[in-house]
TORKOL-64816 format. One record per residue (C-alpha): residue in one letter; x, z, y. Coordinates in steps of 0.02 Angstrom, whole numbers. Last residue first. Layout:
N
<A,<X,Z,Y>>
...
This chain:
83
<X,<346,781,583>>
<X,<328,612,666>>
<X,<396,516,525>>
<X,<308,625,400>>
<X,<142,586,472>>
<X,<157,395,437>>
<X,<231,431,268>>
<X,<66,529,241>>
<X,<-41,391,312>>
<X,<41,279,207>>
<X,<-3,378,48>>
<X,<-193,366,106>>
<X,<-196,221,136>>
<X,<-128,165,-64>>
<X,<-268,278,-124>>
<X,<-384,178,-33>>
<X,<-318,24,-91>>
<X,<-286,80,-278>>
<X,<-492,148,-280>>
<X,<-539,-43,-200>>
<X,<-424,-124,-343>>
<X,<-540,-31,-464>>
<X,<-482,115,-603>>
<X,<-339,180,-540>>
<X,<-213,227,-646>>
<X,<-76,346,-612>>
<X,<97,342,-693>>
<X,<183,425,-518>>
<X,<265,322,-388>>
<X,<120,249,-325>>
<X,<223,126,-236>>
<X,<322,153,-73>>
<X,<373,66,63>>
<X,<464,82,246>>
<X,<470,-52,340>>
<X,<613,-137,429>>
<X,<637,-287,345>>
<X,<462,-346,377>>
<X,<356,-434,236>>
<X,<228,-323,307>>
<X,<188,-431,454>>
<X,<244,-347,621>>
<X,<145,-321,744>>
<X,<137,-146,763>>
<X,<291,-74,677>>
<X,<301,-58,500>>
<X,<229,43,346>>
<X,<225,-19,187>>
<X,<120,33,42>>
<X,<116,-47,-145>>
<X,<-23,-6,-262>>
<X,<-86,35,-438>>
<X,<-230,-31,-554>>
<X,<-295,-9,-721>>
<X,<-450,-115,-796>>
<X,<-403,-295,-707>>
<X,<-419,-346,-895>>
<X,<-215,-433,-894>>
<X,<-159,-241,-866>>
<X,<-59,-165,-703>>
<X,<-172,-250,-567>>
<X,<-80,-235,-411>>
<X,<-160,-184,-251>>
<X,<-83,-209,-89>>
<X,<-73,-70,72>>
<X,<8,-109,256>>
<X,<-20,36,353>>
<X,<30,-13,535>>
<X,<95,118,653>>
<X,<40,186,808>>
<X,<-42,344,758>>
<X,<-118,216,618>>
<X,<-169,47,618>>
<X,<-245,-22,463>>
<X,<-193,-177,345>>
<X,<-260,-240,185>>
<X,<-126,-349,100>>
<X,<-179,-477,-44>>
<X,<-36,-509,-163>>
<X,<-29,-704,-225>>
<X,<-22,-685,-435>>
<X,<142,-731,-512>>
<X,<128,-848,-651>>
């Protein structure tokens, strides 16, 4: 069964942060994330975004510690654009 993904969203510097936790056991005791960044307004099933996972083998512990870390990745990719 796939489980519904639950999307936190932030605006940043004009963008939208778009970040999703996944839990990567059945025990909800490891966690990663998905980020996309889009345009304001748009939903972040948008074409256009740019996303990213983890990318790395990390764990994080809670869903809330995968969210955060999940902002702050897209706030990165945010500040790249305009770099």
């Amino acid at each position: 069964m796939q489980q519904e993904q639950d999307w936190h969203t932030e605006a940043y510097k004009g963008m939208e942060v778009h970040v999703t936790a996944l839990p990567k056991d059945e025990r909800g005791k490891a966690w990663d994330y998905t980020v996309r960044v889009t345009q304001p307004g748009d939903d972040s099933t948008s074409e256009g975004e740019l996303a990213a996972e983890s990318g790395d083998d990390s764990d994080f512990p809670s869903e809330e510690a995968a969210v955060e870390a999940g902002f702050m990745r897209g706030y990165s990719m945010v500040d790249a654009m305009f770099q």
